[in-house]
Steps between C-alpha positions, in 0.01 A plus 500: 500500500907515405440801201879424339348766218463782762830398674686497158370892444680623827866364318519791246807303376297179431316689210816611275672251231813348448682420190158553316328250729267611851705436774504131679687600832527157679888580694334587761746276703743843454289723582110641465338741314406831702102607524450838428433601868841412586639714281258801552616447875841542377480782289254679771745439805799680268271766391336594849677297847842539362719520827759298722301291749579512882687739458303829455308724738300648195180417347670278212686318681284410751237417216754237350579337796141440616441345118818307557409349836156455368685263265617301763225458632366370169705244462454391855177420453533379164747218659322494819807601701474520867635898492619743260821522660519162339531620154830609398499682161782429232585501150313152408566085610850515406617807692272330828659164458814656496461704776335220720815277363787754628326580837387160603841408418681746687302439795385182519770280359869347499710249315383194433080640494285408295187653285260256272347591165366328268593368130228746305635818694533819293895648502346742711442226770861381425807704446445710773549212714768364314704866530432427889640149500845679314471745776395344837580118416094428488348156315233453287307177480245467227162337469437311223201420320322212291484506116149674514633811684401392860752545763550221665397561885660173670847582398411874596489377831827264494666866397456624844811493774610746773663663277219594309415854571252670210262337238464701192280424224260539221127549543427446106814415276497719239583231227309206571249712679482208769306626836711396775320347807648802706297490830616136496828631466483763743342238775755240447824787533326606809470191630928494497447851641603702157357798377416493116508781224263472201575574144156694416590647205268268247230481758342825639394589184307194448350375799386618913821487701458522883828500670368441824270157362808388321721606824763633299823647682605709146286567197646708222345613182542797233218757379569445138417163478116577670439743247711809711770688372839394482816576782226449772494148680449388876617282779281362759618392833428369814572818751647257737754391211556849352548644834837240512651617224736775384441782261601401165648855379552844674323869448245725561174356643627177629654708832412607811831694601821538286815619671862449417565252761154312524164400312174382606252405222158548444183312557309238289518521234649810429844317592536344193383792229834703468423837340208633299256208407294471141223662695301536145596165456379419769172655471480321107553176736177553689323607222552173352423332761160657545423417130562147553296513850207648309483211224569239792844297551231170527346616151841555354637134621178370339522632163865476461494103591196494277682617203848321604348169476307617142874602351670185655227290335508689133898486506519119598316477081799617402742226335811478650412756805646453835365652819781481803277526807240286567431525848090487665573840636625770267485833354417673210887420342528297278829391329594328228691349219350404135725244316879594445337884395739724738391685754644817372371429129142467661500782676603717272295339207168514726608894565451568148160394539474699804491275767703575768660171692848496687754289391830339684598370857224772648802567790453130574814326385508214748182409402573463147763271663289287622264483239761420260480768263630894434168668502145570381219677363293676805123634476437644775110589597320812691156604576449683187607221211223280310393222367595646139805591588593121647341419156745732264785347746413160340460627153789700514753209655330247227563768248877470598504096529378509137812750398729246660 
């Protein structure tokens, strides 16, 4: 059995109240709530394997750098990654798309190249291209999608030329929570012989990713959005494709040999983790990830769709209430609009009842573009919310209708 009760009790934070009013967290979109182990792991790395990893010949140091590998490792075979020298720790998604964008770039384009992403892209999965295009001459062409929030795959295809050298999207769009047919994707850039980089950020924390079934040449993801702490985040890649590309900044640790008139870098993946890495981070990051392991990423996806199809059916009783998204496959996001009631005014007027939703473009402003509007209200779902809190949701937003 899925015990959301027991779950619930290792979120200390869950339990306190807001405004008057228990706590409703449903942003989880922006980030997750911490169990308590990952913050005992934390506190206890501070307070007893303080040191600077690979760097030290003393007992300290060696201790953090074996729990700091170990991490690796962790998320290896939480992605099912071929090697640990496959994992390259960094600050979160946006710092790994970033990184990806400036050394793929640098290396493996010119003028007149060209990268595809898609319409529902985060500006994460967006503006770092663009700053490369102002820099390097690069084009983006753009997928577009139906009115439910389902890319449309045929003129995916047409989007291909020889220009076209990177596809870069979304595995779950964080506003319309749409679950993009990415091994499809993947399959049909390979076929033009492209490499692709997934988006991950709204799915590892909600369902079994296996880079290796979905044949991914980049996946990227950050540890506070599966429940890890924050500054901590990850790039996956192909060792064939990360052994092509240049470092992405220069320090300690990512060298072999430093002299005035030469350099030679180091090894995967150390080449691209310039100078002391969030090694208790790092160590939070794993921690997570054995806490979701232990409940099951299969029992997780479940319960979450379970509950995401309860709250999409209660909110649809609401007069006036519209849902942008309505694609077969999605996650637990749900956005939305409720008569002319502004996104902002809901927001804020639901906070006072302490629900806690997120409100505007959700760093997805060509989105709103296409959907014809400036933004929504987001409820975002994890493994710990309930049926009673998708209930106060409704009472709460019905509550506001009635005030408008």
């Amino acid at each position: 059995m899925y015990d959301v009760h027991q779950i619930r009790a290792d979120f200390p934070i869950l339990g306190r109240t807001v405004y008057g009013k228990p706590l409703v967290y449903l942003d989880n979109g922006a980030t997750t709530q911490k169990p308590r182990c990952v913050v005992e792991s934390i506190t206890g790395e501070y307070y007893n394997t303080n040191a600077n990893v690979h760097r030290g010949v003393h007992f300290l140091s060696q201790q953090a750098t074996e729990l700091h590998e170990a991490s690796r490792e962790t998320v290896r075979k939480f992605i099912n990654a071929r090697s640990a020298d496959e994992i390259v720790f960094t600050r979160g998604t946006t710092e790994s798309i970033n990184l990806l964008a400036a050394t793929f770039s640098q290396s493996q384009m010119e003028a007149g190249d060209e990268v595809i992403v898609s319409v529902m892209e985060h500006h994460s999965n967006i503006v770092p291209w663009q700053l490369q295009a102002m820099q390097r001459s690069i084009r983006l062409r753009v997928i577009p999608m139906d009115d439910q929030g389902n890319l449309l795959t045929d003129e995916y295809e047409k989007l291909f030329s020889e220009k076209t050298r990177l596809v870069s999207v979304a595995h779950v769009s964080n506003v319309l929570g749409t679950v993009n047919p990415v091994r499809e994707i993947i399959a049909t850039a390979h076929a033009h012989g492209v490499p692709v980089m997934v988006d991950g950020a709204q799915s590892i924390p909600h369902m079994p990713v296996d880079v290796q079934a979905l044949d991914a040449d980049f996946y990227v993801f950050s540890g506070h959005k599966v429940y890890g702490p924050t500054g901590v985040g990850v790039l996956y890649g192909k060792e064939e494709w990360l052994d092509r590309l240049p470092p992405y900044q220069g320090g300690g640790e990512m060298i072999q040999h430093v002299s005035f008139e030469k350099t030679t870098f180091n090894e995967l993946p150390f080449k691209f983790e310039a100078g002391t890495p969030d090694y208790i981070g790092t160590t939070g990051l794993a921690k997570a990830l054995d806490y979701v392991s232990a409940i099951g990423m299969e029992r997780i996806a479940a319960y979450e769709q379970e509950l995401t199809r309860y709250a999409l059916q209660r909110l649809r009783e609401i007069p006036g209430m519209r849902i942008f998204g309505e694609a077969a496959e999605r996650g637990g996001v749900i956005s939305f609009l409720v008569g002319d009631i502004h996104p902002f005014d809901m927001g804020t007027l639901l906070d006072r009842l302490g629900i806690a939703v997120r409100t505007g473009h959700h760093c997805a402003q060509p989105l709103m573009t296409r959907l014809g509007i400036e933004g929504t209200v987001r409820a975002s779902f994890g493994l710990y919310n309930t049926r009673e809190e998708v209930d106060a949701l409704v009472a709460g937003i019905e509550r506001v209708r009635k005030m408008f």
